[in-house]
C-alpha positions as CSV (number, residue, x, y, z in Angstrom):
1,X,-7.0,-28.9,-15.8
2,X,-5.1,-29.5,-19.1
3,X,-8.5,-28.9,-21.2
4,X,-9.1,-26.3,-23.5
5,X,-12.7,-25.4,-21.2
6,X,-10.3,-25.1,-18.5
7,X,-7.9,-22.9,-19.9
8,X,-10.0,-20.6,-21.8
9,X,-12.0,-20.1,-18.2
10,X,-8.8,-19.3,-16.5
11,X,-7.9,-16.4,-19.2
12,X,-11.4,-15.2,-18.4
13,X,-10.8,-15.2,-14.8
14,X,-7.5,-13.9,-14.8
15,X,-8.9,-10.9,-16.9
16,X,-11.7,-10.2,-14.2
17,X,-9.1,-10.4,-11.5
18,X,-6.6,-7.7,-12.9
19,X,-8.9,-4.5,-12.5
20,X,-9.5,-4.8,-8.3
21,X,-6.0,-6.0,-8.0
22,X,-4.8,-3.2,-10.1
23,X,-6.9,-0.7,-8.4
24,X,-5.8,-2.1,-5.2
25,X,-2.1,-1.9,-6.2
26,X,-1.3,1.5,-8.2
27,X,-4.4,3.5,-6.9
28,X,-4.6,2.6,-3.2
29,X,-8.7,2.1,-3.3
30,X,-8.2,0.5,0.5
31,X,-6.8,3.6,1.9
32,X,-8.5,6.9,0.9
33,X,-7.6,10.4,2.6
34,X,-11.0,11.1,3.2
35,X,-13.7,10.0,5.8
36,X,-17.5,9.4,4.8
37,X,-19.7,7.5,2.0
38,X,-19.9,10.4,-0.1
39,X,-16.6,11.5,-0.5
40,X,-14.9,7.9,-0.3
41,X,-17.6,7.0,-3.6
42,X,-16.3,10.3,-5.0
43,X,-12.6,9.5,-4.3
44,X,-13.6,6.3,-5.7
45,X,-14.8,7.1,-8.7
46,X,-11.8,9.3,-9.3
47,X,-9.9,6.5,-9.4
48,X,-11.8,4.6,-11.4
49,X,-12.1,7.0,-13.9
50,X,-8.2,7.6,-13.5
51,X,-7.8,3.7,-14.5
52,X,-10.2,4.1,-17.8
53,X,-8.4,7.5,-19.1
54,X,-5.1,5.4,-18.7
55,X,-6.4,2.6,-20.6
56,X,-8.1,4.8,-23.5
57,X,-4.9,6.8,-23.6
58,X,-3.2,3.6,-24.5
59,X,-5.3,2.3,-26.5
60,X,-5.4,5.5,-28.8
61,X,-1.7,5.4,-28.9
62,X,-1.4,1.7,-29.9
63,X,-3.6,2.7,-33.0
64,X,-0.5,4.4,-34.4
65,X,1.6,1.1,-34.5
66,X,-2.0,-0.8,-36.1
67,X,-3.3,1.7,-38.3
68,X,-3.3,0.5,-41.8
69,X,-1.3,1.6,-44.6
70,X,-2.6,3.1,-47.6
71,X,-1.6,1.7,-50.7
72,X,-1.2,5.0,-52.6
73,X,1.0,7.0,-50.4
């Protein structure tokens, strides 16, 4: 379990395990207001797309802090 294999596997898993336990936790995917397939996959995606605005949105403001410097300025 000490191996490098090992550990580089468990950062991979660890990363696929954060988005359904983040959805789960701060956008509620197991209870939805709604009743029905089509408006729980439309609440769904909601949600989803909730989660990927959030992570562009940080993203694009953790540019400011990387951006490079120009030499001439």
């Amino acid at each position: 379990m000490k191996t490098s294999e090992f550990i580089e596997l468990a950062k991979f898993r660890n990363g696929v395990e954060s988005l359904p336990s983040t959805l789960r936790r701060k956008y509620r995917v197991d209870k939805m207001p709604v009743r029905g397939r089509s408006k729980t996959k439309l609440f769904f995606g909601f949600k989803v797309s909730a989660l990927n605005f959030k992570k562009l949105f940080d993203y694009l403001s953790g540019m400011n802090n990387y951006a490079l410097k120009s030499e001439f300025c």
